[in-house]
C-alpha positions in Angstrom: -2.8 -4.8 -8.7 1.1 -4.9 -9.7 2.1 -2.6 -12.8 5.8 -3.1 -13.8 7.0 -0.2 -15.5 10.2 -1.4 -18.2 12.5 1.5 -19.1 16.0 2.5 -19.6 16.4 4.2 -16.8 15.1 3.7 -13.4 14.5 7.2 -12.4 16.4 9.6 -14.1 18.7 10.5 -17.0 17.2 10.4 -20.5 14.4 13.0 -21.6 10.8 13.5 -21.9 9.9 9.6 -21.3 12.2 9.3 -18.2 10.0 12.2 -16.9 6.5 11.0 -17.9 7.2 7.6 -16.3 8.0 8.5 -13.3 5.4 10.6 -12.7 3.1 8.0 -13.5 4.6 5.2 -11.6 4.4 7.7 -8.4 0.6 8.9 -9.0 0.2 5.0 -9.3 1.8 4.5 -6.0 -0.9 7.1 -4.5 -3.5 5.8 -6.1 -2.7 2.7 -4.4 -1.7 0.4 -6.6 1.7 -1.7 -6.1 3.5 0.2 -9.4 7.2 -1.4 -9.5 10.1 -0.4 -12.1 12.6 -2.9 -13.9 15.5 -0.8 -15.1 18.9 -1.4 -17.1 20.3 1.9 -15.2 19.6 2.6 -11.6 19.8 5.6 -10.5 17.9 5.3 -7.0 17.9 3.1 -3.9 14.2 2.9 -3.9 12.7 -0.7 -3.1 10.2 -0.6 -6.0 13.5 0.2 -8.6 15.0 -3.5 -9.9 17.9 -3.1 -12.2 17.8 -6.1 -14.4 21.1 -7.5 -15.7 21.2 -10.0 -18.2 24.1 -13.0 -17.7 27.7 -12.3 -18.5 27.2 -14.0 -21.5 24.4 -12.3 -22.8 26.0 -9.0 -22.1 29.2 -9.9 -23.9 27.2 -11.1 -26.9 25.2 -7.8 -26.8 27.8 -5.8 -27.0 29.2 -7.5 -29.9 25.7 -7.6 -31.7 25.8 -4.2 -30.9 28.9 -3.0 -32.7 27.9 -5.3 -35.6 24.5 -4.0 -35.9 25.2 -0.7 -35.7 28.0 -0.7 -38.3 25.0 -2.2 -40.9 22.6 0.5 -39.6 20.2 -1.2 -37.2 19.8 -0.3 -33.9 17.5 -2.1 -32.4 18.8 -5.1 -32.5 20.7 -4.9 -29.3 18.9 -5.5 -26.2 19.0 -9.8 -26.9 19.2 -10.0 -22.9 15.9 -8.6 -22.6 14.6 -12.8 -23.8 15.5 -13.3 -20.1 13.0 -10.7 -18.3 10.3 -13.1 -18.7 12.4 -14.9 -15.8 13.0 -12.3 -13.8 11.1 -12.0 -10.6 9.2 -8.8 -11.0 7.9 -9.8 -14.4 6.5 -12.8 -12.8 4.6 -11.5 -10.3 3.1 -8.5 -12.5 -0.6 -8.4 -13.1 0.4 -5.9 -15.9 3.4 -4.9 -18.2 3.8 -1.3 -19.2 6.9 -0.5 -21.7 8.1 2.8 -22.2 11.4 2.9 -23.6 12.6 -0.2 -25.8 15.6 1.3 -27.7 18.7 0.0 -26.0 17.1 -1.7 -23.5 14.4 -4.3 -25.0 15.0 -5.7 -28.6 11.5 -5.7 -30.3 12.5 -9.2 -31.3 11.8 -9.8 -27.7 8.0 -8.9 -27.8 6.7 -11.8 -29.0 7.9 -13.8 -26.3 7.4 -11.6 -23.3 3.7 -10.3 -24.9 2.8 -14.3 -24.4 3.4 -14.3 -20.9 1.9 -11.1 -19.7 -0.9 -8.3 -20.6 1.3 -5.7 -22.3 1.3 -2.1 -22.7 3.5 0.2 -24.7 3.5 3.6 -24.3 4.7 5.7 -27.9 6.7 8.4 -26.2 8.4 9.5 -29.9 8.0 7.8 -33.3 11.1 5.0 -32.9 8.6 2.1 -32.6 7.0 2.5 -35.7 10.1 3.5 -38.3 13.2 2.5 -39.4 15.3 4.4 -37.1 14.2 8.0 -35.8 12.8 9.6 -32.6 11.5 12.5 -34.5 9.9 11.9 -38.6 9.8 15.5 -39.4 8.8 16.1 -43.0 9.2 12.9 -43.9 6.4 9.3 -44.5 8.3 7.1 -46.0 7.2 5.0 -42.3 3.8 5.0 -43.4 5.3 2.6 -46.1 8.1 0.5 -45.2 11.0 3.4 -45.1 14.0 3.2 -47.3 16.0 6.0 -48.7 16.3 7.9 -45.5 16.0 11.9 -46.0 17.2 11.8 -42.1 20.1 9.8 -40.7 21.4 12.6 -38.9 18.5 12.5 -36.9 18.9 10.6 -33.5 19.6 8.0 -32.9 21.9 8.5 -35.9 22.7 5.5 -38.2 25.7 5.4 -41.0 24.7 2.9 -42.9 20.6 3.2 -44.7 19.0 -0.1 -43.8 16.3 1.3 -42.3 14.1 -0.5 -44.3 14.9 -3.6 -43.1 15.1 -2.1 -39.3 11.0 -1.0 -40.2 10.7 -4.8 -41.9 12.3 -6.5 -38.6 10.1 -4.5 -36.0 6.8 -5.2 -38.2 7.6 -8.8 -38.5 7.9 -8.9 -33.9 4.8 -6.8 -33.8 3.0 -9.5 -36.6 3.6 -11.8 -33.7 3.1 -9.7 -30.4 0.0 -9.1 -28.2 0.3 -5.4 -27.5 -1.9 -2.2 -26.5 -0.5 1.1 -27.4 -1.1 4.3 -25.5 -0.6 7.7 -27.2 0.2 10.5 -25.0 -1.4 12.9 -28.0 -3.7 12.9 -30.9 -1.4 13.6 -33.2 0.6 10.0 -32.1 -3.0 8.2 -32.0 -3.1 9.2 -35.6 0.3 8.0 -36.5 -0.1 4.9 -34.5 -3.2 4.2 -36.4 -1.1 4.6 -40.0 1.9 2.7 -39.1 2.8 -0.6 -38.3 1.9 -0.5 -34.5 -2.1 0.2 -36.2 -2.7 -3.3 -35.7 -3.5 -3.0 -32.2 -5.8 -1.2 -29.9 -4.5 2.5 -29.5 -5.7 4.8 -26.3 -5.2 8.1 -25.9 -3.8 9.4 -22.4 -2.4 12.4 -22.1 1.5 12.7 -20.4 0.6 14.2 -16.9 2.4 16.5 -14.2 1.7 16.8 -10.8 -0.1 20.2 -10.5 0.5 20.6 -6.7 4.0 20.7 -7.1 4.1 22.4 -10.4 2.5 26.0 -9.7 3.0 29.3 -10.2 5.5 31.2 -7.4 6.1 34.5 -6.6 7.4 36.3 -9.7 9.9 38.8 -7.6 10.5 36.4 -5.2 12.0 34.3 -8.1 13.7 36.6 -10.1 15.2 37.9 -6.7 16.3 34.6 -6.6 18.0 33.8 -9.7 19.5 37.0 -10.2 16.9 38.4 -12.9 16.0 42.1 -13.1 12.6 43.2 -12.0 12.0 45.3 -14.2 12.5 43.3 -17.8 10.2 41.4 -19.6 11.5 37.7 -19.2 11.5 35.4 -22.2 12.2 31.5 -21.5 13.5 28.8 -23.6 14.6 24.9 -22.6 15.7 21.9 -24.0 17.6 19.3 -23.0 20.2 20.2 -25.4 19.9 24.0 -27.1 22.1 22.5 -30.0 19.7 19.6 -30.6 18.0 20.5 -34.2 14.6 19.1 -33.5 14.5 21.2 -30.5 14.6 24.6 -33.0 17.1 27.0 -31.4 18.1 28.1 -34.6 14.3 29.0 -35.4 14.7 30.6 -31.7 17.9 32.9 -33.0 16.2 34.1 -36.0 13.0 35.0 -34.6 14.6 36.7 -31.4 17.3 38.3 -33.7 14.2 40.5 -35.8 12.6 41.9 -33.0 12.5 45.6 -33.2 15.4 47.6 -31.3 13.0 48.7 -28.7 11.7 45.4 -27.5 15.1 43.8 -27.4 16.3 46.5 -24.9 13.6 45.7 -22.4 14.0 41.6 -22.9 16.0 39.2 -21.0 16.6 35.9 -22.2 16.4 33.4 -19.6 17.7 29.6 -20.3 17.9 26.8 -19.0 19.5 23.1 -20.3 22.8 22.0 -22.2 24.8 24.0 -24.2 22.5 27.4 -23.4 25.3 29.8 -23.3 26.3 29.0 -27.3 22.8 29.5 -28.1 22.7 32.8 -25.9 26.2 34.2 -27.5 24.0 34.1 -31.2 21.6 36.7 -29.9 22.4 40.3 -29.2 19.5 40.6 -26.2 20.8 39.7 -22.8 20.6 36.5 -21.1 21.3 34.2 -18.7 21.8 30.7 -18.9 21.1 28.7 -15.6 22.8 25.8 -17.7 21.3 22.3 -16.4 18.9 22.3 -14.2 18.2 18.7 -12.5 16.5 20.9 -9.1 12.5 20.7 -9.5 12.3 24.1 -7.8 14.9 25.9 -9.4 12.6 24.2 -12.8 9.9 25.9 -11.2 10.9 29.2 -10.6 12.5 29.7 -13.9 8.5 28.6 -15.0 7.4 31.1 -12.9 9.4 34.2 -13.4 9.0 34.3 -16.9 6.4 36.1 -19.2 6.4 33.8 -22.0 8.0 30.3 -22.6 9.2 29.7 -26.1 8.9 26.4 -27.4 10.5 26.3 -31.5 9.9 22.6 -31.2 10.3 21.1 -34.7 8.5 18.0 -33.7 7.2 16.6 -30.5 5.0 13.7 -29.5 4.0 15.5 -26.5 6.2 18.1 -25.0 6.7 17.5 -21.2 8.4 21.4 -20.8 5.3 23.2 -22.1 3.1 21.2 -20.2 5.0 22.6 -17.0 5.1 26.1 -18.1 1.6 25.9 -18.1 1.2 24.2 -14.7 3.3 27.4 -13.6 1.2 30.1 -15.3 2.9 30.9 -18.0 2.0 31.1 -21.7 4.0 29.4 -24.2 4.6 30.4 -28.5 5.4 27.7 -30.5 4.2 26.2 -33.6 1.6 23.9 -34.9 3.4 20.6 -34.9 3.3 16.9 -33.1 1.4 16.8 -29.3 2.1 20.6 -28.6 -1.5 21.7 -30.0 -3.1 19.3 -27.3 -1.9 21.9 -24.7 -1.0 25.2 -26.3 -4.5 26.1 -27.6 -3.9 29.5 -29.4 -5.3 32.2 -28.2 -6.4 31.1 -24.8 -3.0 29.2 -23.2 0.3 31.0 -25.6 0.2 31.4 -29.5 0.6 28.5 -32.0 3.1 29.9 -35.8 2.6 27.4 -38.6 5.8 25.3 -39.0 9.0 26.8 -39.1 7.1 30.1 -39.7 10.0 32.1 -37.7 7.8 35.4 -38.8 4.9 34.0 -37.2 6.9 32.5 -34.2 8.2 36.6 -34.0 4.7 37.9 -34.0 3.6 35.7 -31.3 6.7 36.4 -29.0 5.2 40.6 -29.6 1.8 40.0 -29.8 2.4 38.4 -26.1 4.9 40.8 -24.4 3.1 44.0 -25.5 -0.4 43.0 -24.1 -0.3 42.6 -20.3 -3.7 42.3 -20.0 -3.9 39.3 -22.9 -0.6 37.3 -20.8 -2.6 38.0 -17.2 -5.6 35.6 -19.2 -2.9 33.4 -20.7 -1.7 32.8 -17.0 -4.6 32.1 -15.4 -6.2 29.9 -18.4 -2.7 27.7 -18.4 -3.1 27.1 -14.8 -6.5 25.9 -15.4 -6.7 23.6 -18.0 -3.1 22.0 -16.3 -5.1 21.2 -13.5 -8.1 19.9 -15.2 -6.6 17.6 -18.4 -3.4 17.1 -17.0 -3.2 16.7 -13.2 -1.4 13.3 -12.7 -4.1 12.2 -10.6 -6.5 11.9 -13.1 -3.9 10.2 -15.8 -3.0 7.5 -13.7 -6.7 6.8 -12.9 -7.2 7.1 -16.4 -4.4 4.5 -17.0 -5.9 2.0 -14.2 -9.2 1.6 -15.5 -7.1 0.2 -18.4 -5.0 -1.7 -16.9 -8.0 -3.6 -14.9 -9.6 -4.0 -18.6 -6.2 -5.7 -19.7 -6.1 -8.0 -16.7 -9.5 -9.2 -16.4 -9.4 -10.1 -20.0 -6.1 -11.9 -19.6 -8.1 -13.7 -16.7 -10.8 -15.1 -19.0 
């Protein structure tokens, strides 16, 4: 069978999604199946990587759409080159078609036409597909019903201009007309799915996954020998692709490490790791370090694996990719209640869960964890476990073959 995988990027850049397909399309590849990417960006000289480039034409005209579209606050629009990867030799020859990344890439005005050809699959990686402009809802459901009189247009990607109701009119009018099958990488997105305007088709609920054999715990001194952390500290973590990013809660981070007592800042070390970690750091009087942007795996890993606890303010997430390989590394996570997060950080048992933007609680769950060394040793060896048994990437790309054989034999019929 031949999955092509359509996203953005080919291998890396971008966030979360980048990440969770391509750990898919390789535990595809081991599971034997002929898993091939069609990309706008390539970043790889693999032979199963395609970059797909639209005529001259086409790109002019998209990047005139673009600017047009974007000054009237509608950002999906762009992406009218995508008509032409129904032509394009890969999407021919598929048996299946997976999307995972539309914005900037594939207009939604598109789906109709390529959903003809092909068995299609979209993955919902954040809540774009089913509103009027935004990665991340937050507070608001004005989605539910049509949106309109955006609360958040600061919120990426950021528009000037509110015509998200007509952006949330456009996309329900493609999907009217599409042939699609939805996967949610958590319960909290199968939900959402269900509500919104992508609820009129089939949703399946498959869990992001990480590949548990490279994602383990290391040796803690070993590690902090390593990256130049004292042995003797207690070692909290925090990671984002950008610290300054709002949904991402390092201001939730700042006030929560900022009211710990005297005594437990003095035997804390920050530890971060991402953009823009050293402004966040310079807000806190604890010390820190800030391995800035990490694109090594294994340094990833051992900054996992050297620290006692992994906070995660998240403000919203559809899954959360980071947590899920903290876990894999043995270490417990605090965060709060919100999006895909309580799929994997089952309080109690794998880190601590505060209520939304509870900083108190979010405090008393960074304490409750570094002053009970016996209750973090059972946080360690329970993260490691359920990694390996709900999330091993083995078992979610099985999980996503068995539909993927559904889709095609029906298409068959």
């Amino acid at each position: 069978m031949r999955v092509l995988h359509l996203h953005y990027y080919g291998y890396s850049g971008g966030a979360g999604g980048t990440v969770t397909f391509r750990r898919l399309h390789l535990g595809l590849r081991q599971a034997g199946i002929d898993s091939r990417i069609l990309c706008a960006r390539k970043t790889t000289n693999s032979p199963h990587i395609k970059q797909f480039r639209p005529s001259r034409f086409m790109r002019v005209l998209d990047a005139r759409l673009d600017k047009f579209a974007g000054a009237l606050g509608l950002r999906g629009l762009a992406g009218m080159g995508s008509f032409g990867i129904g032509r394009h030799p890969e999407f021919t020859r598929a048996d299946v078609v997976h999307i995972h990344r539309m914005f900037e890439f594939i207009s939604y005005l598109a789906l109709p036409t390529l959903t003809r050809r092909k068995p299609v699959v979209l993955t919902v990686h954040d809540t774009w597909a089913f509103t009027g402009h935004c990665y991340v809802t937050l507070d608001c459901e004005r989605w539910k019903t049509g949106c309109g009189r955006c609360p958040h247009l600061d919120i990426e990607p950021v528009v000037r201009r509110d015509n998200t109701r007509l952006e949330w009119s456009l996309k329900n009018w493609a999907y009217s007309r599409s042939k699609l099958v939805t996967i949610a990488p958590s319960r909290d997105v199968a939900e959402r799915v269900k509500q919104g305007i992508l609820g009129q088709f089939p949703v399946y609920h498959i869990p992001n996954g990480i590949d548990t054999e490279r994602y383990q715990p290391v040796d803690r001194v070993q590690c902090r020998s390593v990256l130049g952390i004292p042995q003797d500290k207690k070692v909290v973590l925090f990671a984002a692709q950008s610290a300054g990013n709002y949904v991402k809660g390092g201001d939730l981070l700042v006030r929560a490490l900022q009211s710990l007592p005297s005594l437990v800042k003095a035997n804390v070390v920050l530890l971060i790791f991402g953009k823009n970690g050293d402004s966040l750091g310079r807000q806190i009087d604890i010390p820190f370090i800030d391995l800035g942007f990490l694109s090594n795996e294994r340094l990833k890993i051992m900054a996992f694996s050297c620290a006692d606890v992994f906070l995660f303010p998240t403000r919203g997430e559809a899954f959360g990719n980071v947590s899920l390989e903290s876990m894999a590394c043995g270490t417990p996570v605090v965060s709060f209640r919100v999006g895909g997060v309580p799929d994997q950080v089952l309080h109690g048992a794998t880190g601590y869960l505060a209520e939304p933007e509870d900083v108190k609680g979010f405090r008393h769950g960074i304490l409750e964890l570094l002053d009970d060394d016996a209750l973090r040793q059972r946080m360690r060896e329970n993260c490691r476990k359920v990694a390996v048994e709900k999330f091993d990437i083995r078992s979610v790309a099985k999980r996503h073959i068995e539909l993927y054989e559904q889709l095609r034999t029906r298409s068959s019929r």
